[in-house]
Each structure stands twice: as C-alpha cells, then as structure tokens.
Predicted model as a PDB file, atoms N, CA, C, CB and O in Angstrom, pLDDT in the B-factor column:
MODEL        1                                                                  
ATOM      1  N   UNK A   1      93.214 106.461  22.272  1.00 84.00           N  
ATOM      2  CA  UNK A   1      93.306 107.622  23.121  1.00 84.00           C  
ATOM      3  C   UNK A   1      93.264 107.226  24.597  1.00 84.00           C  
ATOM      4  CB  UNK A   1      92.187 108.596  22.798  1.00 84.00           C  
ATOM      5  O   UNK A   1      94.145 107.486  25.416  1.00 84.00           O  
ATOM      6  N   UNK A   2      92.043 106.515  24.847  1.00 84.00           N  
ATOM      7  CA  UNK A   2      92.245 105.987  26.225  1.00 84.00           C  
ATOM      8  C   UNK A   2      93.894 105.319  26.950  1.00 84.00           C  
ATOM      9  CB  UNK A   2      91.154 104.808  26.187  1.00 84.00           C  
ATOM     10  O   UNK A   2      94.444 105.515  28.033  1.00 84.00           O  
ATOM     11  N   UNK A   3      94.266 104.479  25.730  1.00 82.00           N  
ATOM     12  CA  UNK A   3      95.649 103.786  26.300  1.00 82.00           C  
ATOM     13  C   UNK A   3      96.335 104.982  26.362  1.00 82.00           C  
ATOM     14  CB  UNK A   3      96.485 102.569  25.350  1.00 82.00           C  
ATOM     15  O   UNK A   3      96.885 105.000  27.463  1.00 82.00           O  
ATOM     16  N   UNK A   4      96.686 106.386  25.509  1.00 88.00           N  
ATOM     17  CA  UNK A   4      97.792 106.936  26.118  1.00 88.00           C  
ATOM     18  C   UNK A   4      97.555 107.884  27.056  1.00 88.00           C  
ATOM     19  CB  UNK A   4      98.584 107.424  25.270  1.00 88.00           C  
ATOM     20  O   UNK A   4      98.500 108.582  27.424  1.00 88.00           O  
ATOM     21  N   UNK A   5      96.287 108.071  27.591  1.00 88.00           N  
ATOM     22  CA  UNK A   5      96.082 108.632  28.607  1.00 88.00           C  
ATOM     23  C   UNK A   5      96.130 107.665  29.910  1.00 88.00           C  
ATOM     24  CB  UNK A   5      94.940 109.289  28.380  1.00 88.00           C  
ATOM     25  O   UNK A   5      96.371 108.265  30.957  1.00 88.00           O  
ATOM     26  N   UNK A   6      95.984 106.588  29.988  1.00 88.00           N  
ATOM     27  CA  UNK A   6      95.923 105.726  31.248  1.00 88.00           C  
ATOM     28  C   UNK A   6      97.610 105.356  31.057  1.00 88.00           C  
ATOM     29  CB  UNK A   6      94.609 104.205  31.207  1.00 88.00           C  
ATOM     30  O   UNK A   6      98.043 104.754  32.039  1.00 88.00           O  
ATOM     31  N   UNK A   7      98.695 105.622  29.908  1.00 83.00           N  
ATOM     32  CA  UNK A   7     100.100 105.114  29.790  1.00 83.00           C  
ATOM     33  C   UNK A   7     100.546 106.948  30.575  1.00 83.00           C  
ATOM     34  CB  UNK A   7     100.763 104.506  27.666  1.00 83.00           C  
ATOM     35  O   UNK A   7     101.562 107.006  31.268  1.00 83.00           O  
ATOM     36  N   UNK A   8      99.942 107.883  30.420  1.00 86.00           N  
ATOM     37  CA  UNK A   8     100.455 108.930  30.929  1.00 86.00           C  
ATOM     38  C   UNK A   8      99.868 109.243  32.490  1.00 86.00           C  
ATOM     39  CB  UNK A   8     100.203 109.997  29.922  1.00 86.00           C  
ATOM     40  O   UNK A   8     100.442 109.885  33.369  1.00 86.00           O  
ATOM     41  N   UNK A   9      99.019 108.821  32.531  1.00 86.00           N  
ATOM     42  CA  UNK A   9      98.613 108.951  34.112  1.00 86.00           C  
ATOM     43  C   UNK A   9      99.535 106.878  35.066  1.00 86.00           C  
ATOM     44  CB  UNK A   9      95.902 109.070  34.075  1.00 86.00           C  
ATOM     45  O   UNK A   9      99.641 106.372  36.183  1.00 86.00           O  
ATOM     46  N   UNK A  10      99.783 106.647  34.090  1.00 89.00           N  
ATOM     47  CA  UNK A  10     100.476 105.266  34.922  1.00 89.00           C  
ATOM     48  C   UNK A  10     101.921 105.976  35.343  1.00 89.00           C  
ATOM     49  CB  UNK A  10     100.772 103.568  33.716  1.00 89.00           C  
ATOM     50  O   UNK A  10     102.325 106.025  36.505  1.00 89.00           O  
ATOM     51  N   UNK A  11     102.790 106.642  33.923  1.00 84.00           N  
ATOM     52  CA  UNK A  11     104.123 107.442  34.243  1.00 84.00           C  
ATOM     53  C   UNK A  11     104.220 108.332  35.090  1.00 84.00           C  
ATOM     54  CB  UNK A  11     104.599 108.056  33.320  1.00 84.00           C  
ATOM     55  O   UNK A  11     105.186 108.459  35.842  1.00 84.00           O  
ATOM     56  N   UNK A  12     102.895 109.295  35.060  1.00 83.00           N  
ATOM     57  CA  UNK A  12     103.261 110.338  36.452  1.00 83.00           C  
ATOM     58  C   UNK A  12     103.070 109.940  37.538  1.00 83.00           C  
ATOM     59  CB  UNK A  12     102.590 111.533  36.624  1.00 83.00           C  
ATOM     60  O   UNK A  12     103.831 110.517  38.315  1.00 83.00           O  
ATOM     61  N   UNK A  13     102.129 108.894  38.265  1.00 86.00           N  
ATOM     62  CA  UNK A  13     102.109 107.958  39.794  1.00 86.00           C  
ATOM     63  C   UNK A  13     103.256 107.664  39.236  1.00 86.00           C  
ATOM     64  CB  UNK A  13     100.911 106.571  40.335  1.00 86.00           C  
ATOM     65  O   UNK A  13     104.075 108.540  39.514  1.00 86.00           O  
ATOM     66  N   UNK A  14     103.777 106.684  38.456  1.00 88.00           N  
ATOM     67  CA  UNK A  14     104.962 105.910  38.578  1.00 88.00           C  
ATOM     68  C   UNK A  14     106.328 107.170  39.294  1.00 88.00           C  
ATOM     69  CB  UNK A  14     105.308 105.187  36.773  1.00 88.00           C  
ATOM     70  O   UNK A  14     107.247 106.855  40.050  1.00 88.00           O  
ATOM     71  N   UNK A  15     106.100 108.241  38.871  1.00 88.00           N  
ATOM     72  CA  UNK A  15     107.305 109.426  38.793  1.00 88.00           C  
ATOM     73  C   UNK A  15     106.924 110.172  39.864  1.00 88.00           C  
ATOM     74  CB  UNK A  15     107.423 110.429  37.382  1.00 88.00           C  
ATOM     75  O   UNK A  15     107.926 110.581  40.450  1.00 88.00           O  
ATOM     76  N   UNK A  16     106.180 110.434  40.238  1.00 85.00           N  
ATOM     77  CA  UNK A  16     105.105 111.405  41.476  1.00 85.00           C  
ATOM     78  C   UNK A  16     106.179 111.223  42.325  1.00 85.00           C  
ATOM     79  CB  UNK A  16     103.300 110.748  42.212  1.00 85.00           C  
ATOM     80  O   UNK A  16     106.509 112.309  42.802  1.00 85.00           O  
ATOM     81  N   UNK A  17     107.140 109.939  42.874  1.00 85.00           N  
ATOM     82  CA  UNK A  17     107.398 109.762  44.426  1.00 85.00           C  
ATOM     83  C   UNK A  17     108.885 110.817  43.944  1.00 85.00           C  
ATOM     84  CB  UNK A  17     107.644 107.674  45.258  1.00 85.00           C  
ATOM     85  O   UNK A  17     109.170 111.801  44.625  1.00 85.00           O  
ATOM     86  N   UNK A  18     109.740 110.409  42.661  1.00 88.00           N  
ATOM     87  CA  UNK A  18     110.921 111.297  42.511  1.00 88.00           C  
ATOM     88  C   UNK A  18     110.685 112.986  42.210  1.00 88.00           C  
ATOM     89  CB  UNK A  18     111.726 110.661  41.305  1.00 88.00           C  
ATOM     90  O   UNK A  18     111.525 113.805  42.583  1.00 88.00           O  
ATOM     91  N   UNK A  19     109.449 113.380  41.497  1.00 87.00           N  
ATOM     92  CA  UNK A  19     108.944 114.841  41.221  1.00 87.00           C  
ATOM     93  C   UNK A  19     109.107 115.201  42.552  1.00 87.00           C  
ATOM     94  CB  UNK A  19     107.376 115.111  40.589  1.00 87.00           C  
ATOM     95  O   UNK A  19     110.053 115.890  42.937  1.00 87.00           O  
ATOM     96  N   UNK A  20     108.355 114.830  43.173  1.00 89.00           N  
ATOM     97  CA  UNK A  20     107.940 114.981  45.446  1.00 89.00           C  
ATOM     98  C   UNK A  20     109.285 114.726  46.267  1.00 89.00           C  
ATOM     99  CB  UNK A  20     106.567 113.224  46.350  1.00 89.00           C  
ATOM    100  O   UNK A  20     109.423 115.067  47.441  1.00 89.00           O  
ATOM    101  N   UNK A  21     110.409 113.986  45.385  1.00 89.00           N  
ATOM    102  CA  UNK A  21     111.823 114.282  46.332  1.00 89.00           C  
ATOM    103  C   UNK A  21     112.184 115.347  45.807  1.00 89.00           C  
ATOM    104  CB  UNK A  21     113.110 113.241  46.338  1.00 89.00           C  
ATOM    105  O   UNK A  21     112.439 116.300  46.544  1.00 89.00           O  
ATOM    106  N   UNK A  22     112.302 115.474  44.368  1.00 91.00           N  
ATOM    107  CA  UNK A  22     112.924 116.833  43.701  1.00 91.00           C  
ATOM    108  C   UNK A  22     112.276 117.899  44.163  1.00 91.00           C  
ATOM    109  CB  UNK A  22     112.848 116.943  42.172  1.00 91.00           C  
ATOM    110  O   UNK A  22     113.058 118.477  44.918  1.00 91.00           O  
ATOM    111  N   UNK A  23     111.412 118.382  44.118  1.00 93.00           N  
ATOM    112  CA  UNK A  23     110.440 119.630  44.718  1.00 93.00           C  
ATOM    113  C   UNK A  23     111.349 119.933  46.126  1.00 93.00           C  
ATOM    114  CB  UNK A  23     108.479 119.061  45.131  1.00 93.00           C  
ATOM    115  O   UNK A  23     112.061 120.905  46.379  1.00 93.00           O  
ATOM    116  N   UNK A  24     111.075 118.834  46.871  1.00 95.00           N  
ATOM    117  CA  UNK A  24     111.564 118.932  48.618  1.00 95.00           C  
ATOM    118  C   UNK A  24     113.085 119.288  48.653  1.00 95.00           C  
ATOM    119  CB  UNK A  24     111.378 117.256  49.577  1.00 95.00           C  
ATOM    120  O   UNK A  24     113.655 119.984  49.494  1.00 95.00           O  
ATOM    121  N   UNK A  25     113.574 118.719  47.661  1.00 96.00           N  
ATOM    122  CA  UNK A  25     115.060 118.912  47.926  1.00 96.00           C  
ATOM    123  C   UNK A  25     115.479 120.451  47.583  1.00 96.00           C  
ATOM    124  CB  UNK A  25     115.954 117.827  46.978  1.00 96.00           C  
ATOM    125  O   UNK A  25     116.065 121.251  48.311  1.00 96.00           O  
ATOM    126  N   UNK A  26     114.996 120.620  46.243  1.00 96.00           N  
ATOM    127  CA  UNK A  26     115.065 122.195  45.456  1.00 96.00           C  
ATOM    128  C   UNK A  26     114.840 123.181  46.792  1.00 96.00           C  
ATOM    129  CB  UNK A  26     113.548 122.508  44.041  1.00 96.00           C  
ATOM    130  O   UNK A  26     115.515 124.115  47.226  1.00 96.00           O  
ATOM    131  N   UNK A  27     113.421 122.477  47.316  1.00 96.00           N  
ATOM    132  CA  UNK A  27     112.458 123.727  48.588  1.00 96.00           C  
ATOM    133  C   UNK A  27     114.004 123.695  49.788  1.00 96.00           C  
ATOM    134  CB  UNK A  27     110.176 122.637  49.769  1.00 96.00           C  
ATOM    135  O   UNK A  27     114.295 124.650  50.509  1.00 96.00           O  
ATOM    136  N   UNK A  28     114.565 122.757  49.748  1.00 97.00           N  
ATOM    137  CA  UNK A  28     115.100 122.447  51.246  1.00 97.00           C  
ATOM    138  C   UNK A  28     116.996 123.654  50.999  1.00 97.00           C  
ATOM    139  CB  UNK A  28     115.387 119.886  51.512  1.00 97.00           C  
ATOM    140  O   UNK A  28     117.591 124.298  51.863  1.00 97.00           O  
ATOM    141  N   UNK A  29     117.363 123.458  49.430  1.00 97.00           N  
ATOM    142  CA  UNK A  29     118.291 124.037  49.151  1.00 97.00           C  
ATOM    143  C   UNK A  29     118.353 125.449  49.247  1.00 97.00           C  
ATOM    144  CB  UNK A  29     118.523 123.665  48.199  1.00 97.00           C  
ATOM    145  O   UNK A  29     119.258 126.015  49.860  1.00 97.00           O  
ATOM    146  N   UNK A  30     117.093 126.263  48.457  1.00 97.00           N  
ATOM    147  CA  UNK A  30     116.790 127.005  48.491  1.00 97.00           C  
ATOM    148  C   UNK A  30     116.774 127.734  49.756  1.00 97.00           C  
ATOM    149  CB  UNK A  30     116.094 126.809  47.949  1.00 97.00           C  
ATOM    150  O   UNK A  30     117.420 128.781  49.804  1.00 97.00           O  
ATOM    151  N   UNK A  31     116.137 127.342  50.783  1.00 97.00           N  
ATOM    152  CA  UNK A  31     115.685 127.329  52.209  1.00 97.00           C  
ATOM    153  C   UNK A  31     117.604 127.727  52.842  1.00 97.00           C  
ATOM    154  CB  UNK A  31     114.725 125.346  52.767  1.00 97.00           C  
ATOM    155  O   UNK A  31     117.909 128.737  53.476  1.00 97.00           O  
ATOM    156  N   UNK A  32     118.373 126.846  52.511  1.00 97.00           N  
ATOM    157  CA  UNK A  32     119.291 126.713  52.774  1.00 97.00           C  
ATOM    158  C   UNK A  32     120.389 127.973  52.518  1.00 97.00           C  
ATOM    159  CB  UNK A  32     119.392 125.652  52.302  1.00 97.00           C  
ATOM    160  O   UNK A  32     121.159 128.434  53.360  1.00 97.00           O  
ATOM    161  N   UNK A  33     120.224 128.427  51.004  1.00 98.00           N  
ATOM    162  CA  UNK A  33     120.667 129.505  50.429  1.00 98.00           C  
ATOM    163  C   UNK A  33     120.916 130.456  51.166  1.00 98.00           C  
ATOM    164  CB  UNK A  33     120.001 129.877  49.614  1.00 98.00           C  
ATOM    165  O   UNK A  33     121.954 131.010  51.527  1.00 98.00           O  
ATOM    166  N   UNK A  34     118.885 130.722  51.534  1.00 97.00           N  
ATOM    167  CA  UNK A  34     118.941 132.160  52.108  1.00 97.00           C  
ATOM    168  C   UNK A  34     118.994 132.301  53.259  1.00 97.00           C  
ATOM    169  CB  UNK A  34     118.027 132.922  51.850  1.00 97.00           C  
ATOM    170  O   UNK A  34     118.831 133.392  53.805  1.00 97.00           O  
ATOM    171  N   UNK A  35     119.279 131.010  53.979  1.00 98.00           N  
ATOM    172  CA  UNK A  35     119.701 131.199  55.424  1.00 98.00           C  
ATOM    173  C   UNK A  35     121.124 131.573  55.553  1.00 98.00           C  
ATOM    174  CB  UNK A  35     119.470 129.939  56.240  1.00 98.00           C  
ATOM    175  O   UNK A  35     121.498 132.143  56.578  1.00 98.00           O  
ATOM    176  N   UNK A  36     122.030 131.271  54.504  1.00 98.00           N  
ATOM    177  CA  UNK A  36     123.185 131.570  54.255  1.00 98.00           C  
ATOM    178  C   UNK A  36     123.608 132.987  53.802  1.00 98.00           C  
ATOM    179  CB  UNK A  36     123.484 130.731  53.478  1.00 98.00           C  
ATOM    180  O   UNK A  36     124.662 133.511  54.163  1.00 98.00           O  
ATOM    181  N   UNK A  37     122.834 133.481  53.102  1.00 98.00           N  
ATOM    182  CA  UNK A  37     123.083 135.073  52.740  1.00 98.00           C  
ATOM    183  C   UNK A  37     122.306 135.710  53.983  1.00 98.00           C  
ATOM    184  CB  UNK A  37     122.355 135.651  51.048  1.00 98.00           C  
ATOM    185  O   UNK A  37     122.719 136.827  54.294  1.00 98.00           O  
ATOM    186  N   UNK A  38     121.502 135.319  54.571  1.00 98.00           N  
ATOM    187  CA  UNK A  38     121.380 136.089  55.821  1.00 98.00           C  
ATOM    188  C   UNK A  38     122.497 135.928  56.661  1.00 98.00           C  
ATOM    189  CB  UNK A  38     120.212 135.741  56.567  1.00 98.00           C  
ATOM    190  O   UNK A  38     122.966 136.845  57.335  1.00 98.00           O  
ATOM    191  N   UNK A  39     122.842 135.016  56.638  1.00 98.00           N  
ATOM    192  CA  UNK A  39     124.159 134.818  57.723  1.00 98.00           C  
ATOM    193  C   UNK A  39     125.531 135.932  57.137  1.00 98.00           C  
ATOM    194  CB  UNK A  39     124.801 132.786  57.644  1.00 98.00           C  
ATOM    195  O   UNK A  39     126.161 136.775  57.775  1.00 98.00           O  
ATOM    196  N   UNK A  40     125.612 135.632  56.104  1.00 98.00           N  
ATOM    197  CA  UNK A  40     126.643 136.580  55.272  1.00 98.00           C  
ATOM    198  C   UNK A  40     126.256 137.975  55.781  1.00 98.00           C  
ATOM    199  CB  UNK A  40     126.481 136.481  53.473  1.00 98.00           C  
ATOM    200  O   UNK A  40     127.016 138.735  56.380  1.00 98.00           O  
ATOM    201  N   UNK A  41     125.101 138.190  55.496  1.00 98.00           N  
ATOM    202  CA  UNK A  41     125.400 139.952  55.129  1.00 98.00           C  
ATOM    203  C   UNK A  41     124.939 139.947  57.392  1.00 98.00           C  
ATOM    204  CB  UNK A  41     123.497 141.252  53.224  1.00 98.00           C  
ATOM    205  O   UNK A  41     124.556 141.086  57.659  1.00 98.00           O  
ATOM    206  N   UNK A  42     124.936 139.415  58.160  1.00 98.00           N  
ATOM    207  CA  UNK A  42     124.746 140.056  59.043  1.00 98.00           C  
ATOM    208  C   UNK A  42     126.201 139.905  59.701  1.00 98.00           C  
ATOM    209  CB  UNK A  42     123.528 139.681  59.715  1.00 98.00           C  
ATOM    210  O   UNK A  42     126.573 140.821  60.435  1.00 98.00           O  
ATOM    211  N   UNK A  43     127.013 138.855  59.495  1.00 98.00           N  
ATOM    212  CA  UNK A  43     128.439 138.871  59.354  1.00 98.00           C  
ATOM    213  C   UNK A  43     129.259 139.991  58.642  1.00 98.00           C  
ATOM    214  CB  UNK A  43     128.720 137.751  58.735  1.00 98.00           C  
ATOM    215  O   UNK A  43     130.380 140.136  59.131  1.00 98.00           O  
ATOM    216  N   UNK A  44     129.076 140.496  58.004  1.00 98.00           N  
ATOM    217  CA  UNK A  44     129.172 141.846  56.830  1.00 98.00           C  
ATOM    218  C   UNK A  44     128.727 142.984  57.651  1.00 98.00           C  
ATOM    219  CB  UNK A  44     128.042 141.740  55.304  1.00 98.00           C  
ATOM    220  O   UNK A  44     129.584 143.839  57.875  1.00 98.00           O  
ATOM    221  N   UNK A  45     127.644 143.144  58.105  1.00 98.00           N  
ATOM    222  CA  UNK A  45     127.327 144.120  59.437  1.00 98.00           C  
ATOM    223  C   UNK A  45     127.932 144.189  60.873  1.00 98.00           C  
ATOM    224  CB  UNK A  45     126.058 143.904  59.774  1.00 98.00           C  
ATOM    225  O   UNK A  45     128.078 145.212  61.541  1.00 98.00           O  
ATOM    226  N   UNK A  46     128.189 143.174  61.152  1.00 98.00           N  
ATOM    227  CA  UNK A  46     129.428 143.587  62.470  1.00 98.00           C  
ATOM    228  C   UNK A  46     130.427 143.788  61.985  1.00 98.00           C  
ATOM    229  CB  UNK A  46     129.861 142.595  63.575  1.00 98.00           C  
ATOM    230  O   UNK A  46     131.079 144.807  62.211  1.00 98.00           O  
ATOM    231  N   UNK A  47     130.896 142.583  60.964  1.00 98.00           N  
ATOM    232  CA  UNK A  47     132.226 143.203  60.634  1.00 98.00           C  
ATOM    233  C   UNK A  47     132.313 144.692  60.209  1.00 98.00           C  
ATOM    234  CB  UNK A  47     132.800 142.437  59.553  1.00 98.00           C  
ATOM    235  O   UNK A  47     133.475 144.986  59.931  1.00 98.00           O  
ATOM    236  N   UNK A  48     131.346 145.834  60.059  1.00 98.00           N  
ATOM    237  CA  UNK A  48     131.840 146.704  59.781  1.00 98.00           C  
ATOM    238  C   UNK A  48     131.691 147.579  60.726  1.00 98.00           C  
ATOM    239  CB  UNK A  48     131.581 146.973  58.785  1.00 98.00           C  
ATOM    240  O   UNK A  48     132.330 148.630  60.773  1.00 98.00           O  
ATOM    241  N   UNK A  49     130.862 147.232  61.534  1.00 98.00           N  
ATOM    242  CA  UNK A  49     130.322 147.695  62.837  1.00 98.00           C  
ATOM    243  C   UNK A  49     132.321 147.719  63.715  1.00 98.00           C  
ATOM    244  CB  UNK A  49     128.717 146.150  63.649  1.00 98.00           C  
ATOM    245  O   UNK A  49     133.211 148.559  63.842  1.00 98.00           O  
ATOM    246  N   UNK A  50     132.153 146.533  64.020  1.00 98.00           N  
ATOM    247  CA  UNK A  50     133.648 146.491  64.297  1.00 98.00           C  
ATOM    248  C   UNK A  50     134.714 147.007  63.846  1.00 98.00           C  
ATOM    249  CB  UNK A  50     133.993 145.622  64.224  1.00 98.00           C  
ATOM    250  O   UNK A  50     135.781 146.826  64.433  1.00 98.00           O  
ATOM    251  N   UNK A  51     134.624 147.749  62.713  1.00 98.00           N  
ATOM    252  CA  UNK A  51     136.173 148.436  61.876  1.00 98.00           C  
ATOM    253  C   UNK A  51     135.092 150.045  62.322  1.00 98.00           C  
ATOM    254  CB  UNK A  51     136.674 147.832  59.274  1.00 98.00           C  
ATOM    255  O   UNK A  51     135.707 151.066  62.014  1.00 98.00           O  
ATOM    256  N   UNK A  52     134.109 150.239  62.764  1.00 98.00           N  
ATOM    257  CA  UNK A  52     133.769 151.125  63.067  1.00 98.00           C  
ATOM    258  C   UNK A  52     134.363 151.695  64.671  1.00 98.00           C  
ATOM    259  CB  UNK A  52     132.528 150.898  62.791  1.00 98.00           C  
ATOM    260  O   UNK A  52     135.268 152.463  64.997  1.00 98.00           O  
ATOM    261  N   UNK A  53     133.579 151.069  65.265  1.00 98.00           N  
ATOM    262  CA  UNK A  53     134.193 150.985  66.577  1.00 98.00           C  
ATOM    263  C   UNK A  53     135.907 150.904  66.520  1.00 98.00           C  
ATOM    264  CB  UNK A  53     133.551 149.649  67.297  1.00 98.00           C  
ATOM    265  O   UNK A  53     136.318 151.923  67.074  1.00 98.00           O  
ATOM    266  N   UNK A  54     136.620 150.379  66.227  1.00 98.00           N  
ATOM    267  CA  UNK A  54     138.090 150.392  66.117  1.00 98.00           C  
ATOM    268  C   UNK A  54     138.368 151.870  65.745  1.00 98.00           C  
ATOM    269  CB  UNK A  54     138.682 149.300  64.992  1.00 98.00           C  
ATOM    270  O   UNK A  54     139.026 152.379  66.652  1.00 98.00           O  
ATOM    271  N   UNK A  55     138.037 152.996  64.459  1.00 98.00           N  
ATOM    272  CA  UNK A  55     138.547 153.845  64.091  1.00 98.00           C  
ATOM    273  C   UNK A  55     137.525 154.592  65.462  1.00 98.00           C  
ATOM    274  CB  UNK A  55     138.552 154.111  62.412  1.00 98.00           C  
ATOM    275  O   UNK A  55     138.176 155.409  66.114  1.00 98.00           O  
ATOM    276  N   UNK A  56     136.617 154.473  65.757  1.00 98.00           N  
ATOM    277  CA  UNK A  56     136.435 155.427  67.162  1.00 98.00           C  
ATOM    278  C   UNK A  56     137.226 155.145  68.195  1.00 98.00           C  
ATOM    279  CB  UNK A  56     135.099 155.364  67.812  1.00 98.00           C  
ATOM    280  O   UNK A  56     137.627 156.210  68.665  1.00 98.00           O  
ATOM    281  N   UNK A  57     137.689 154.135  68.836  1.00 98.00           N  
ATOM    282  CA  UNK A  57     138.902 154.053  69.858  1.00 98.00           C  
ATOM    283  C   UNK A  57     140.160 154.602  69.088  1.00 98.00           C  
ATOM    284  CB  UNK A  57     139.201 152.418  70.406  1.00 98.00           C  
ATOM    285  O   UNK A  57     140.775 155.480  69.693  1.00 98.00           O  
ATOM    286  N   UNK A  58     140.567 154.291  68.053  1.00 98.00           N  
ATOM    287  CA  UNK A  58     141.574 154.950  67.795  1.00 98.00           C  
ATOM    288  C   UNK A  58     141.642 156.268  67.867  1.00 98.00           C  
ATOM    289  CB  UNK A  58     141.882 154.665  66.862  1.00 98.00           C  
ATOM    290  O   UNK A  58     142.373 156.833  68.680  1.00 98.00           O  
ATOM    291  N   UNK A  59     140.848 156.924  66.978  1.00 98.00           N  
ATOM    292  CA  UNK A  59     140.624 158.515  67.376  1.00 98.00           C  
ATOM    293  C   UNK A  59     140.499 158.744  69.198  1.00 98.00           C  
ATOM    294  CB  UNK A  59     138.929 159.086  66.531  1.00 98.00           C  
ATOM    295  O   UNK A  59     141.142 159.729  69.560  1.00 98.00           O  
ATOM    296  N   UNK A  60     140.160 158.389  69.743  1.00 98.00           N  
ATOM    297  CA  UNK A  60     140.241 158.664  70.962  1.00 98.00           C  
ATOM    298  C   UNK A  60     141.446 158.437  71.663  1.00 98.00           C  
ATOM    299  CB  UNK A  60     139.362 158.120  71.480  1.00 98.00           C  
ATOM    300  O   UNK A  60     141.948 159.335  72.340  1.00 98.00           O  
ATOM    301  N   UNK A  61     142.127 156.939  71.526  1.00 97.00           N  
ATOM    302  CA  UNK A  61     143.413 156.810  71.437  1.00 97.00           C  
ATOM    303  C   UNK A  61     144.128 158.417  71.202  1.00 97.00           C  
ATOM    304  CB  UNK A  61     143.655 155.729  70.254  1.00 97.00           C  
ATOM    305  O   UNK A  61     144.361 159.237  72.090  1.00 97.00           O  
ATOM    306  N   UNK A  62     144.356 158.544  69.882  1.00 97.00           N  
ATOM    307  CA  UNK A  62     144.989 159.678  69.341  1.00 97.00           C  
ATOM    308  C   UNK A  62     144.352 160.862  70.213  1.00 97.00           C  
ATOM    309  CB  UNK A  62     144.742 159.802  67.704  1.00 97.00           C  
ATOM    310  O   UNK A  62     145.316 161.411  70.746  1.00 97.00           O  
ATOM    311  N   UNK A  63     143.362 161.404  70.542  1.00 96.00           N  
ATOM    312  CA  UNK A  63     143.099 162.269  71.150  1.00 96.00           C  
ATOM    313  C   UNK A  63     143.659 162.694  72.697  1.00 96.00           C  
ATOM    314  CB  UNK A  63     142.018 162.096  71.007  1.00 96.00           C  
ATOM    315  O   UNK A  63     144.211 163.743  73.026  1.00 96.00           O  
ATOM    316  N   UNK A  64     143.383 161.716  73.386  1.00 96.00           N  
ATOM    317  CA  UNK A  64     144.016 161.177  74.457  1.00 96.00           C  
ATOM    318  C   UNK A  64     145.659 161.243  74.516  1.00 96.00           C  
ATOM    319  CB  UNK A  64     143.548 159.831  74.493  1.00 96.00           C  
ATOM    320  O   UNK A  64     145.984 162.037  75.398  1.00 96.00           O  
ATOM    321  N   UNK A  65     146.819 160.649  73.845  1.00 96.00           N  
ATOM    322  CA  UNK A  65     147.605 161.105  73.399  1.00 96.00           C  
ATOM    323  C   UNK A  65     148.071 162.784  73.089  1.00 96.00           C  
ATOM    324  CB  UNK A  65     147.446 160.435  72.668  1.00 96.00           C  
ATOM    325  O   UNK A  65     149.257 163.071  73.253  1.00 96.00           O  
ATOM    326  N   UNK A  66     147.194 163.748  72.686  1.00 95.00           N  
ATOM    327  CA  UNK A  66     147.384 164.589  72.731  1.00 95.00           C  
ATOM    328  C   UNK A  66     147.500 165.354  73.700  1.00 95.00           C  
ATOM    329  CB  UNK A  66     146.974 164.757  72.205  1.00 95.00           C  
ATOM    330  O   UNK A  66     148.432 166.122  73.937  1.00 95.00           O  
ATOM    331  N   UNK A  67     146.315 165.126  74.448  1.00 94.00           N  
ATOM    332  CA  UNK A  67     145.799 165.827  75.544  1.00 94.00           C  
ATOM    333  C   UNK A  67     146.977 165.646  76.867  1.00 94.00           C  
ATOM    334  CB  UNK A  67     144.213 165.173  75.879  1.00 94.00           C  
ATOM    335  O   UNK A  67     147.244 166.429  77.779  1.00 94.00           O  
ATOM    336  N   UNK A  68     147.641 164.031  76.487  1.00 94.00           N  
ATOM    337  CA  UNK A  68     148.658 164.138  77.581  1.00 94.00           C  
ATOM    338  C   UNK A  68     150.315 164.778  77.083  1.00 94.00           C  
ATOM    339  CB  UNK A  68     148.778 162.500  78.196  1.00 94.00           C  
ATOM    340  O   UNK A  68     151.305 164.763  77.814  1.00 94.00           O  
ATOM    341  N   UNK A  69     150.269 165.251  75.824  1.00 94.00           N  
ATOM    342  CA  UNK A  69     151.483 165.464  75.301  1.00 94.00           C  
ATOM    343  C   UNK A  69     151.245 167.244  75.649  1.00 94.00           C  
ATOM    344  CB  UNK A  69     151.716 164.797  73.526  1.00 94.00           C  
ATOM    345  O   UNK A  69     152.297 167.797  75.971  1.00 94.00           O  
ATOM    346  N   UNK A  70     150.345 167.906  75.624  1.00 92.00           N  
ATOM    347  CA  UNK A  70     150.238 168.804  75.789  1.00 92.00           C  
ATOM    348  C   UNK A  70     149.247 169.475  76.508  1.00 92.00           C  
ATOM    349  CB  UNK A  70     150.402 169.002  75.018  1.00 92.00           C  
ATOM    350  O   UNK A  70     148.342 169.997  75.857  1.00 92.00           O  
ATOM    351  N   UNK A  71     149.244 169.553  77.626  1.00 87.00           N  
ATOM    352  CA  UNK A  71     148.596 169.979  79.340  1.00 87.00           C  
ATOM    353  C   UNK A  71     147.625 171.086  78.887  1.00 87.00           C  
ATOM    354  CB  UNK A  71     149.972 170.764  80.737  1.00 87.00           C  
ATOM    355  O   UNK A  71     147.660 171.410  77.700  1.00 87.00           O  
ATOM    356  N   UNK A  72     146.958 171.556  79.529  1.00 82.00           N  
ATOM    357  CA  UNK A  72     146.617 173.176  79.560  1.00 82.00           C  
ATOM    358  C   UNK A  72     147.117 173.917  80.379  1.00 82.00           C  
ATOM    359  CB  UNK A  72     145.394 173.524  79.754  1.00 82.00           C  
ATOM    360  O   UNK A  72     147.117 173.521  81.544  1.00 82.00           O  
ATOM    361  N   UNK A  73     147.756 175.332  80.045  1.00 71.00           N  
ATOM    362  CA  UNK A  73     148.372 175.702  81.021  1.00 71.00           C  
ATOM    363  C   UNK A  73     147.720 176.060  82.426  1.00 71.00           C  
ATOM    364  CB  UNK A  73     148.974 176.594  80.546  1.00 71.00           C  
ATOM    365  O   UNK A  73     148.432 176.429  83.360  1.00 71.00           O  
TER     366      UNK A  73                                                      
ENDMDL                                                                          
END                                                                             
C-alpha cells in the first residue's frame, strides 16, 4: 500500500507542472472567448445603432424632400 501511494503521489509532482499549463491555458482561452463575444455583441450594437440612425436620416431625407416639393401656400 505504501508503494502505490508514494508511485501515485511521485505521478502527480511528476504531472503537476503539465495539469498547471493545462489549467492556465483552458483559464487563458476561456478568458479569451468572452472577450470575444463581448466584442461581438457590442459590434452587433452599433451596427444596429447605425442602420438605426440611417433609417432616421432617411426619413428626414424623405421629409425634407417633401416639404421642398410642396411649399405652404
């Protein structure tokens, strides 16, 4: 019993340094992800912000247009 407990505590130091890259890397991807879907959806928010603003100049456009096609008397 002793040997496979001192053969299982020798494998996890032996493994500890790759577990401790894997962890960091997973943490660092992850990290990475959601800096990316934040970037997305606030890209996703102007862009609609912007097709917003466009159909309000246009309507005004068009309004404007009117107003000079037909005066008040």
């Amino acid at each position: 019993m002793d040997f496979l407990l001192a053969f299982v505590i020798t494998g996890l130091v032996a493994s500890s340094g790759w577990i401790a890259w894997g962890l960091s890397r997973g943490w660092s991807r992850a990290r990475a992800r959601r800096h990316e879907l934040h970037l997305a959806q606030a890209r996703s928010a102007a862009a609609l912000r912007q097709a917003e603003i466009r159909e309000i100049e246009l309507a005004n456009e068009t309004y404007q247009d009117f107003v000079r096609r037909h005066p008040e008397p």
